[in-house]
C-alpha positions in Angstrom: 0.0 0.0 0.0 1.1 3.7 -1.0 0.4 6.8 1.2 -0.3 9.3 -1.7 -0.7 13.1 -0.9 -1.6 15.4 -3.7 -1.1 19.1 -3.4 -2.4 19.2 0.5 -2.7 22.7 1.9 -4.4 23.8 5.3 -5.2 27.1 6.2 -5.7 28.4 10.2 -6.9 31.5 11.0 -6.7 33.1 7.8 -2.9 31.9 7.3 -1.8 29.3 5.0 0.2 26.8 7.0 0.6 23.9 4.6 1.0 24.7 1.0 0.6 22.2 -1.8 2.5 19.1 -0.3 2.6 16.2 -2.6 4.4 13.2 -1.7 3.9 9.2 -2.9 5.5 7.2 0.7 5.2 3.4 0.2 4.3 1.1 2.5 6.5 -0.2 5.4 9.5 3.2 4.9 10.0 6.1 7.3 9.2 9.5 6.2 11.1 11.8 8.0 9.6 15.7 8.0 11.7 18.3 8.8 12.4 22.0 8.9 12.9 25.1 10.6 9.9 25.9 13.6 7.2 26.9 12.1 7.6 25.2 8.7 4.3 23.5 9.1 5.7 20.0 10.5 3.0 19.1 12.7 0.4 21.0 11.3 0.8 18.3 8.7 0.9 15.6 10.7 -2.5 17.0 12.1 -4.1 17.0 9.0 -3.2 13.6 8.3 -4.4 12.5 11.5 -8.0 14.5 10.6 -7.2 16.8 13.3 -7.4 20.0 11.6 -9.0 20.7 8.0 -7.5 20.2 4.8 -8.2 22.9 2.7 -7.3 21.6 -0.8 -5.7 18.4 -2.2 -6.2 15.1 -1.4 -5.0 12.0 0.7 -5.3 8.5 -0.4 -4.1 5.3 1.2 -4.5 2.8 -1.9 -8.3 2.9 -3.1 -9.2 5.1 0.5 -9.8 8.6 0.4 -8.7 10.0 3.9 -10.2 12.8 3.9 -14.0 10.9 3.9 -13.4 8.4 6.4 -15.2 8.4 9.8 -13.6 9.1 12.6 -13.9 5.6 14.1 -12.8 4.1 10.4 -9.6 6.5 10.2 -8.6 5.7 14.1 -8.8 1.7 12.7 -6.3 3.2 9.7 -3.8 5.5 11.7 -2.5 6.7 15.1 -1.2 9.9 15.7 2.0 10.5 18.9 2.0 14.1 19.7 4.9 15.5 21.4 2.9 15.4 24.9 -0.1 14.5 26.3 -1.8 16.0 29.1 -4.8 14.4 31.7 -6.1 15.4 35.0 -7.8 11.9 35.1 -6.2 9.7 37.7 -5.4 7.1 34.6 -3.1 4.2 35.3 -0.3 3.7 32.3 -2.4 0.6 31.4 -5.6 2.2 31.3 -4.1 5.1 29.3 -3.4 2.5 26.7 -6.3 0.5 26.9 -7.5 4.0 25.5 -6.0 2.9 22.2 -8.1 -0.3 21.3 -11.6 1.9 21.4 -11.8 2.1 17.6 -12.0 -1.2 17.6 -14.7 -2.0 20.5 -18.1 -1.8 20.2 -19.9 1.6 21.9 -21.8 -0.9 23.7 -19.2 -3.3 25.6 -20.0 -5.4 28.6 -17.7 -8.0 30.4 -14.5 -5.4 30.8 -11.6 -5.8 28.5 -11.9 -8.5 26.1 -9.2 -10.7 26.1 -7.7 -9.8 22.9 -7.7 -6.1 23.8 -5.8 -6.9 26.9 -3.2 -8.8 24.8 -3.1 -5.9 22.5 -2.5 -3.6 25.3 0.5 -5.9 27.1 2.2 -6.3 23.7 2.3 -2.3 22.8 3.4 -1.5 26.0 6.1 -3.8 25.9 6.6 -3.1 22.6 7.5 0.9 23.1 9.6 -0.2 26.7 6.9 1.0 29.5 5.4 -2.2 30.7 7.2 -1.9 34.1 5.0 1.2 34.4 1.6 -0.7 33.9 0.7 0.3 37.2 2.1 3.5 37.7 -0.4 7.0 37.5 0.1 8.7 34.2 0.7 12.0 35.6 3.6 10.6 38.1 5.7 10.2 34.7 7.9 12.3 33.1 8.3 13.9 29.6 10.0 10.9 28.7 7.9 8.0 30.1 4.9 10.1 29.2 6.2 9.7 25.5 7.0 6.1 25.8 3.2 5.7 27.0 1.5 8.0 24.0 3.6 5.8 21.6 2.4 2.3 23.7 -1.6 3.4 22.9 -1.3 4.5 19.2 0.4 0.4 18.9 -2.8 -0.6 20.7 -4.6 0.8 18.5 -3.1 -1.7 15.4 -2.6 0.9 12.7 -1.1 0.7 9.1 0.5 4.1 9.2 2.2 5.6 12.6 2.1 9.5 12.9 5.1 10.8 15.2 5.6 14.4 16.4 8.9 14.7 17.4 9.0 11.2 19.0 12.5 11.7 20.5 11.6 15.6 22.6 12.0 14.9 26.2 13.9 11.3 25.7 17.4 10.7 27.7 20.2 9.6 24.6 19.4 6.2 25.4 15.5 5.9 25.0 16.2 8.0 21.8 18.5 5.7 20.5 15.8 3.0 21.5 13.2 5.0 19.9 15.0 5.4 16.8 15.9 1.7 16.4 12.2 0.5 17.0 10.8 3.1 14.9 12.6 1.1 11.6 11.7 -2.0 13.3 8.0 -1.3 12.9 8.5 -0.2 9.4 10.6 -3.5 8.6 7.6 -5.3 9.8 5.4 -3.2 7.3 3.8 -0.3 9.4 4.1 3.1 7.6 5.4 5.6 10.1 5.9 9.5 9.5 7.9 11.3 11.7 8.3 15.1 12.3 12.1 15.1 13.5 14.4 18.3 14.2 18.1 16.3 14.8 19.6 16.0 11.2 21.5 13.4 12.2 18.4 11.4 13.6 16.6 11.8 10.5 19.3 10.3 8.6 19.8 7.6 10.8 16.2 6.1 10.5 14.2 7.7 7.4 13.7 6.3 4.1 12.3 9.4 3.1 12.8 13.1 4.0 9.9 15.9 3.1 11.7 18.9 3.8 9.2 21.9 4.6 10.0 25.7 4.6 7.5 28.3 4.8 4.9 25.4 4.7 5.7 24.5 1.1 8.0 21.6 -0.2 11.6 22.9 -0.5 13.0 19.3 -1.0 12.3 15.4 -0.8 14.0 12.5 -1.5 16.3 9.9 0.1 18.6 11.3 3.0 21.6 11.6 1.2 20.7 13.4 -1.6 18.7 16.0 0.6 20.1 16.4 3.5 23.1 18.2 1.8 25.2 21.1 3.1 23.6 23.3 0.4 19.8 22.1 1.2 20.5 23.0 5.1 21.9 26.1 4.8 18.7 27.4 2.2 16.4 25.8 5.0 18.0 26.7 8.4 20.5 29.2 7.7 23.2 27.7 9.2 26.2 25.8 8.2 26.9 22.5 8.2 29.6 19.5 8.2 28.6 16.2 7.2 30.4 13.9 9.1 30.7 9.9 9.4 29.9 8.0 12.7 32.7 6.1 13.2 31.2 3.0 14.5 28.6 2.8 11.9 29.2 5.7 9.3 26.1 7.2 9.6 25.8 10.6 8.4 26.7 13.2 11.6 25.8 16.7 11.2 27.8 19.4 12.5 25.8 22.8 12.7 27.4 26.3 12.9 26.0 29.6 12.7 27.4 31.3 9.6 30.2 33.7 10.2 29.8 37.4 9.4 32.1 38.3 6.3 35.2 40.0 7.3 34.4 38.8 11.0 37.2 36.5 11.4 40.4 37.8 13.2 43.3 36.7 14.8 41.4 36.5 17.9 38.9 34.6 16.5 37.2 31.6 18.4 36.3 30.1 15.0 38.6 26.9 15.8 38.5 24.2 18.6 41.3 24.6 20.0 40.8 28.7 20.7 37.0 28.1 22.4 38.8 25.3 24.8 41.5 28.2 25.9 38.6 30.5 26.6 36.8 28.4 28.2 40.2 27.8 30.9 40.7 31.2 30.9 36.9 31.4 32.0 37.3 28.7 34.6 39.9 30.2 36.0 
């Protein structure tokens, strides 16, 4: 199955926010989406999701027309991650996921929790690492948990395309590393995820795909490699960068700089390593 978007464009309040994204994203690849804040990331994200309207274009997935499903039929089709999630209900982590598997019960349900949906439940949260939480109040977590726990529901829910908004804010370097490295075991086993990512080097680490958005148009797409160039990030961003090698696995590494102001540079100039560790002694000292 193909994720096909054809000239999408939202407008909110007046203001275009999305303008004539098209993009073809094949089944079982990571899309990342990046760009500068703004850019119209997760407004995107939002209209995929049916979150927010789409005011022109179209959204198919195969023979389905997105933008016409019920609510109840797109929730069965697609989950949605948002950077956070806040309750006041005094939810348990298990019951906040159990949240995930309505689409699929009937609005009538008697008996508690079937005993698929409780299997359902106990695999996604193992599945996104908080099943040693199960117990725990929802709003006793932090950021990071909290994350782990939105991403456990929208895998209860069982859906062919995974919507993530910024899926590694508030994660420690391990859990992103984690997050990363499930996130292209899902699409391996043939979910469809789309990510909005701001690391560079995250986004060329994982994605298949990268939509580049400035201004809330398409700048750019294509494989990482060919868009994530020094060129490409300094149009975007307006900074410069380095494209460096990992050297365990010789993945792409971006090094990011603020462009220098012509004639700036002097023999004084903090431009190199070195000089910014001798500041920074004279500083401590």
């Amino acid at each position: 199955m193909t994720l096909v978007l054809e000239d999408v464009s939202v407008d909110l309040g007046g203001t275009r926010i999305v303008d004539a994204v098209s993009a073809v994203l094949p089944r079982g690849t990571v899309t990342g989406i990046i760009g500068p804040n703004g850019a119209g990331k997760s407004t995107l994200l939002r209209a995929l999701a049916g979150l927010v309207p789409v005011s022109g274009g179209a959204i198919g997935w195969e023979d389905t027309d997105l933008l016409r499903l019920s609510v109840r039929r797109r929730a069965r089709l697609l989950a949605l991650v948002e950077q956070s999630a806040h309750t006041s209900e005094p939810l348990t982590v298990r019951e906040v996921v159990e949240l995930g598997r309505m689409p699929h019960q009937r609005a009538l349900r008697f008996g508690g929790t079937s005993a698929e949906d409780a299997a359902a439940v106990e695999d996604a949260m193992s599945t996104a690492g908080c099943l040693d939480l199960a117990e725990r109040r929802f709003t006793t977590l932090s950021g990071g948990q909290q994350q782990r726990v939105g991403l456990a529901r929208a895998l209860a829910q069982e859906p062919q395309l995974l919507l993530l908004d910024e899926p590694t804010n508030h994660l420690d370097p391990h859990a992103q590393l984690r997050t990363l490295g499930l996130m292209r075991r899902l699409a391996n086993d043939g979910l469809t995820l789309i990510a909005a990512l701001h690391d560079l080097t995250h986004a060329a680490a994982v994605c298949d795909t990268v939509l580049v958005l400035r201004d809330g148009a398409l700048h750019a797409a294509g494989d990482p490699d060919s868009v994530l160039t020094p060129d490409t990030i300094r149009e975007v961003y307006g900074v410069e960068a380095d494209v460096l090698r990992h050297p365990r696995s010789l993945a792409p590494v971006f090094a990011l700089s603020l462009p220098e102001p012509q004639g700036s540079r002097s023999a004084g100039s903090t431009s190199s390593p070195n000089a910014v560790m001798a500041l920074r002694g004279q500083a401590a000292t």
